[in-house]
Backbone as a chain_set.jsonl record, in Angstrom:
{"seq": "XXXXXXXXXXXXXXXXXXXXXXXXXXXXXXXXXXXXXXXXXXXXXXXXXXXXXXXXXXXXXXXXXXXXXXXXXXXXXXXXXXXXXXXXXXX", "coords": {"N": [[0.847, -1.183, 0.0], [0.751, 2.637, -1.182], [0.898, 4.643, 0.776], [1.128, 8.102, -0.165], [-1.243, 7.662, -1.93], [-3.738, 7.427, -0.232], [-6.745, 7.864, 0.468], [-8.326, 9.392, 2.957], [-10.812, 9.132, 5.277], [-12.45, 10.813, 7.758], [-13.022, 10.401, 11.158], [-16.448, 10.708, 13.124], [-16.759, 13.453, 15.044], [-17.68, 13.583, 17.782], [-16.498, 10.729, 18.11], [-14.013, 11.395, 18.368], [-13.546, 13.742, 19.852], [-13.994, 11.67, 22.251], [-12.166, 9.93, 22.062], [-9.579, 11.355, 22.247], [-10.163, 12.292, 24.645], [-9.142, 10.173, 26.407], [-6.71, 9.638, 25.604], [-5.363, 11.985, 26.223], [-5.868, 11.572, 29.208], [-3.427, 10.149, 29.723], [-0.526, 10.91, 29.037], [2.454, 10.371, 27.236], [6.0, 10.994, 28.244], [7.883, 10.847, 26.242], [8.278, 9.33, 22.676], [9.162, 7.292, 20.808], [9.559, 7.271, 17.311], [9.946, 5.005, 14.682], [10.184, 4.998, 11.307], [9.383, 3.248, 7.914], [9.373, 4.879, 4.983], [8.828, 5.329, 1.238], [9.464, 5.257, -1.855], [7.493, 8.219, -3.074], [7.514, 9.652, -0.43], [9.362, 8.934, 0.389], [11.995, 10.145, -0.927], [10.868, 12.849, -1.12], [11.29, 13.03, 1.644], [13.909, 12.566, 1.965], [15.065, 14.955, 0.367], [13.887, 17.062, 1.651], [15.501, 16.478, 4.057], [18.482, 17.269, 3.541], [18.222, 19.416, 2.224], [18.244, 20.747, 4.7], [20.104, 20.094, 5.941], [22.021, 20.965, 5.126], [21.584, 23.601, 4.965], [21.616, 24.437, 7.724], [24.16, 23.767, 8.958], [25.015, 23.402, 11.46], [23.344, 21.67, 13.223], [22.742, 18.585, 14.324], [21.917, 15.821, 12.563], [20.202, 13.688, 13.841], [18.676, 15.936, 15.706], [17.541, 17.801, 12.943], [15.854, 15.877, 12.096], [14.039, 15.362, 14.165], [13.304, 17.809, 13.745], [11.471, 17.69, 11.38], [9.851, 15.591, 11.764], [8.89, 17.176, 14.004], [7.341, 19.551, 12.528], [5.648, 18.051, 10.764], [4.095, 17.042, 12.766], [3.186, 19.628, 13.998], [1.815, 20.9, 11.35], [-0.158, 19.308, 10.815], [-1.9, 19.893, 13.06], [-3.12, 22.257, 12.701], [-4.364, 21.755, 10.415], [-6.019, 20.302, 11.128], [-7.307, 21.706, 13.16], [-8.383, 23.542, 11.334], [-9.952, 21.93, 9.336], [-11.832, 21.329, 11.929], [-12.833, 23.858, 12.591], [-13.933, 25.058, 10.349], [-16.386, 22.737, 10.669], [-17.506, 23.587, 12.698], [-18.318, 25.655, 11.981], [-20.644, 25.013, 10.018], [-22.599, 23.485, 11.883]], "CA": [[0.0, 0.0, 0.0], [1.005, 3.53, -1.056], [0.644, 6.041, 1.796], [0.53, 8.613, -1.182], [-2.45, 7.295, -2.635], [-4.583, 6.922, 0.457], [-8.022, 8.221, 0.847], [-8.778, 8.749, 4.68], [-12.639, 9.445, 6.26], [-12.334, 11.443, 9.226], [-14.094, 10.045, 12.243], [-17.443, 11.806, 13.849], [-16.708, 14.687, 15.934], [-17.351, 12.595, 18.858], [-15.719, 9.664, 18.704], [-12.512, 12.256, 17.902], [-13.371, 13.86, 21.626], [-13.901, 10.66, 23.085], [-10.656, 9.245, 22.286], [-8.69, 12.69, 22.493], [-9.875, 12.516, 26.517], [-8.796, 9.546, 27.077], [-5.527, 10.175, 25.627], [-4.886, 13.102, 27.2], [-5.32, 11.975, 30.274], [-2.026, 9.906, 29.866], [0.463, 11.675, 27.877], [3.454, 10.474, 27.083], [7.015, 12.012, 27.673], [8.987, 10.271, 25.225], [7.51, 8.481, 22.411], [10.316, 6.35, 19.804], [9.067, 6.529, 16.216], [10.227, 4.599, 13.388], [9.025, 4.197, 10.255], [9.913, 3.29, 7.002], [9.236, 5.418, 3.922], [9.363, 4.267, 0.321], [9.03, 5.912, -2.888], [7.95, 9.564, -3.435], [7.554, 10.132, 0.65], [11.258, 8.699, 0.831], [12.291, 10.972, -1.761], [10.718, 14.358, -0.015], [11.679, 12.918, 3.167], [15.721, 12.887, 1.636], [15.127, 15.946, -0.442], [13.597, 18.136, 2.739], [16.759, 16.319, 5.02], [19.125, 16.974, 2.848], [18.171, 20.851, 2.294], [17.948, 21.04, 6.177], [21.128, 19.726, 6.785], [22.982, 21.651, 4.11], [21.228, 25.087, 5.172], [21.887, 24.262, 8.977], [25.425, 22.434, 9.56], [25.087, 23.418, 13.099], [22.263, 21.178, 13.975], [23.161, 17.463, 13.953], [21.514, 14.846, 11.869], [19.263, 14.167, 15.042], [17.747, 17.47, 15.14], [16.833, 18.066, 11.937], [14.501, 14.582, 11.714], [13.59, 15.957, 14.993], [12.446, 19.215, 13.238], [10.978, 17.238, 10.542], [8.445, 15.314, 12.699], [7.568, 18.151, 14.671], [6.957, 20.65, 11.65], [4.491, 17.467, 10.22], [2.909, 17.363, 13.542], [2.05, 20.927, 13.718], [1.309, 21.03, 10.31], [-1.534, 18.152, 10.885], [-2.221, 20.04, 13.901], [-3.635, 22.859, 12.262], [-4.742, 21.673, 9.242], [-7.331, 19.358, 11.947], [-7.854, 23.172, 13.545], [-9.004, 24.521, 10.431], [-11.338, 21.769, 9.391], [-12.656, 21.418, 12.753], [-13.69, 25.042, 12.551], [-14.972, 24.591, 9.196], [-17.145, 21.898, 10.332], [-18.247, 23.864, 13.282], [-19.254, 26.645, 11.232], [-21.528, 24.678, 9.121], [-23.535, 23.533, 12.377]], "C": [[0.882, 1.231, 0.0], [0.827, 4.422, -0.247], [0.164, 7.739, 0.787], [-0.793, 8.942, -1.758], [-4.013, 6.853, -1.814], [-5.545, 7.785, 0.404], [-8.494, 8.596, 2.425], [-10.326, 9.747, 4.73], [-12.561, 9.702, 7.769], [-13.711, 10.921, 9.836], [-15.163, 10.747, 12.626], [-16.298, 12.187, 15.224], [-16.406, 13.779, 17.271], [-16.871, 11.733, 19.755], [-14.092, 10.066, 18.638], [-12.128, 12.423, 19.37], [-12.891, 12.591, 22.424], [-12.641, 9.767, 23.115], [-9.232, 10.43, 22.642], [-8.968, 12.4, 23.907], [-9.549, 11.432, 27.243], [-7.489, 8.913, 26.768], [-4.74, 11.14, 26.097], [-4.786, 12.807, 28.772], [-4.143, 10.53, 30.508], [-1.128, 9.97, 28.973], [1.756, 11.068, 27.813], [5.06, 11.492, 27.647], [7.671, 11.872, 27.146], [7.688, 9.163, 24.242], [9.101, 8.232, 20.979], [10.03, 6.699, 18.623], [10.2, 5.935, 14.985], [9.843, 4.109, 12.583], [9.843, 4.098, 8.606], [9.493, 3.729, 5.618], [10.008, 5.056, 2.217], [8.269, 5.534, -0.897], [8.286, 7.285, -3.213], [7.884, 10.442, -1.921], [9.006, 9.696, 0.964], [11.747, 9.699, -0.138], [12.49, 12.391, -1.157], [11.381, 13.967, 1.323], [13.491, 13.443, 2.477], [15.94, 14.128, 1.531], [15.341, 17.089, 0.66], [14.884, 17.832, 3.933], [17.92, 16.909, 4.851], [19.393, 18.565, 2.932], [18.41, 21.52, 3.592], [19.189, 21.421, 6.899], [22.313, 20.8, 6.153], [22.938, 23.384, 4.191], [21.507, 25.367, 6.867], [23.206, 23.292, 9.448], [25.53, 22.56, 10.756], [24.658, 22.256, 13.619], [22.696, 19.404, 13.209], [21.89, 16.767, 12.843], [19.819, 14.616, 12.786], [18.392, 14.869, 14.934], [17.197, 17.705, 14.207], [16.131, 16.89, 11.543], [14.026, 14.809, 12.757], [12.576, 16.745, 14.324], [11.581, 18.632, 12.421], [9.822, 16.933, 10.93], [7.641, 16.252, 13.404], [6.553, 19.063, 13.621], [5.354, 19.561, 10.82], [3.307, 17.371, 11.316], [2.024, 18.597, 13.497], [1.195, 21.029, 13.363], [-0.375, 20.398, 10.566], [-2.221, 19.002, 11.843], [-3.655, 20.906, 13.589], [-4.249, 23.163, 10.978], [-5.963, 20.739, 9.931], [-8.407, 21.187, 12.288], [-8.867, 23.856, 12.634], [-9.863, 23.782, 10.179], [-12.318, 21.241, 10.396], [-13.655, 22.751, 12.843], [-14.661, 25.348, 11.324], [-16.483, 23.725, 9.639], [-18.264, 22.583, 11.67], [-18.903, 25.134, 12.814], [-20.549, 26.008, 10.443], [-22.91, 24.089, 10.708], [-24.394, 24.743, 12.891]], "O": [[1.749, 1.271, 0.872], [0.419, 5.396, -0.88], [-0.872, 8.366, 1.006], [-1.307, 10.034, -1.998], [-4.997, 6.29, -2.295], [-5.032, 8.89, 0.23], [-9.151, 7.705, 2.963], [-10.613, 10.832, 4.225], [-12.608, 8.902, 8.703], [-14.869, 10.93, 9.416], [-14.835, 11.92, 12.45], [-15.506, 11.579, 15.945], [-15.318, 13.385, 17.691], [-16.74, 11.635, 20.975], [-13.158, 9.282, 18.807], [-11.226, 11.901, 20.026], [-11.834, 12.441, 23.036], [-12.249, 9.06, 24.043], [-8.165, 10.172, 23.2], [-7.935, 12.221, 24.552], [-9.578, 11.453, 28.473], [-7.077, 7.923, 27.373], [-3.535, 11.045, 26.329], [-4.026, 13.404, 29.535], [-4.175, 9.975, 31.606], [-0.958, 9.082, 28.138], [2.342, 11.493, 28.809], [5.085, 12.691, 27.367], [8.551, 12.729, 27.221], [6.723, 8.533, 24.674], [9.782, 9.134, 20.491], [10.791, 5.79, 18.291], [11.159, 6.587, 14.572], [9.237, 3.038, 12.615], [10.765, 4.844, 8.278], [9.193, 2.75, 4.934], [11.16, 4.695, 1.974], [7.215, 6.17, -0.863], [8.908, 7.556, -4.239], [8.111, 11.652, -1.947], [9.662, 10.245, 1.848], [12.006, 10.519, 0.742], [13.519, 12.976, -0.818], [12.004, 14.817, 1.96], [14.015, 14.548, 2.614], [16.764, 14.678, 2.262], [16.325, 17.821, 0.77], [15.25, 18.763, 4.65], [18.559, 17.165, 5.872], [20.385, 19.048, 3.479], [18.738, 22.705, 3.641], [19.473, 22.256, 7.758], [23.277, 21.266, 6.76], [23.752, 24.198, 3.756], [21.601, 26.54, 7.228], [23.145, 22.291, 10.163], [26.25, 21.722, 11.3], [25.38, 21.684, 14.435], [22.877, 19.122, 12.025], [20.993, 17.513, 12.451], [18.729, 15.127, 12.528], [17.392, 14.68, 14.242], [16.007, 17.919, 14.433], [15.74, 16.967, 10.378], [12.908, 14.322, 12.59], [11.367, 16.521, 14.282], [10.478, 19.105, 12.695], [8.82, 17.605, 10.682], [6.418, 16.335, 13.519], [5.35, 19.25, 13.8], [4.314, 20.093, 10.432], [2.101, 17.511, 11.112], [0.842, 18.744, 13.186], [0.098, 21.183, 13.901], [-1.444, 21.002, 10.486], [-3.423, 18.988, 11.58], [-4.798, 20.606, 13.935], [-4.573, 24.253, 10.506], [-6.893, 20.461, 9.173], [-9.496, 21.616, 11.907], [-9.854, 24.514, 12.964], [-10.955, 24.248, 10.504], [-13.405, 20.779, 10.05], [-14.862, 22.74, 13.083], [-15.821, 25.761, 11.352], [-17.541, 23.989, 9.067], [-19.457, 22.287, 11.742], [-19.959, 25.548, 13.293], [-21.51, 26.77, 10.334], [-24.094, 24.344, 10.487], [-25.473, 24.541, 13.448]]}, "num_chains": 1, "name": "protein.A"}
């Protein structure tokens, strides 16, 4: 399966809360990830490392897949933000 090429169907409202509060109430302070990327998300992944590392030689290797993950979290963060507010405008 392409990651690329996926389709996703956001959950009801609801069952979003209902699992958001019962994640929240045990948070993490470290979480591991690894994952393995393949074909045009391995690509951007290199491409965006690559530029990172070459525009920042300060910042180890580390760090900048650090930065990487966080900047996609955000990203998701507020790209949920916006069509949550979208969706609460329409009620």
């Amino acid at each position: 399966m392409n990651s690329d090429d996926l389709n996703f169907t956001m959950a009801a409202q609801t069952d979003i809360i209902t699992q958001l509060e019962k994640s929240l109430a045990n948070l993490p302070t470290e979480i591991s990830v690894n994952v393995i990327l393949n074909g045009k998300s391995a690509q951007k992944y290199f491409f965006i490392k690559t530029l990172l590392m070459s525009s920042y030689p300060e910042l180890s290797e580390n760090d900048i897949e650090k930065y990487i993950v966080r900047s996609g979290v955000e990203r998701e963060l507020e790209r949920f933000n916006r069509i949550w507010n979208e969706n609460e405008e329409l009620d």
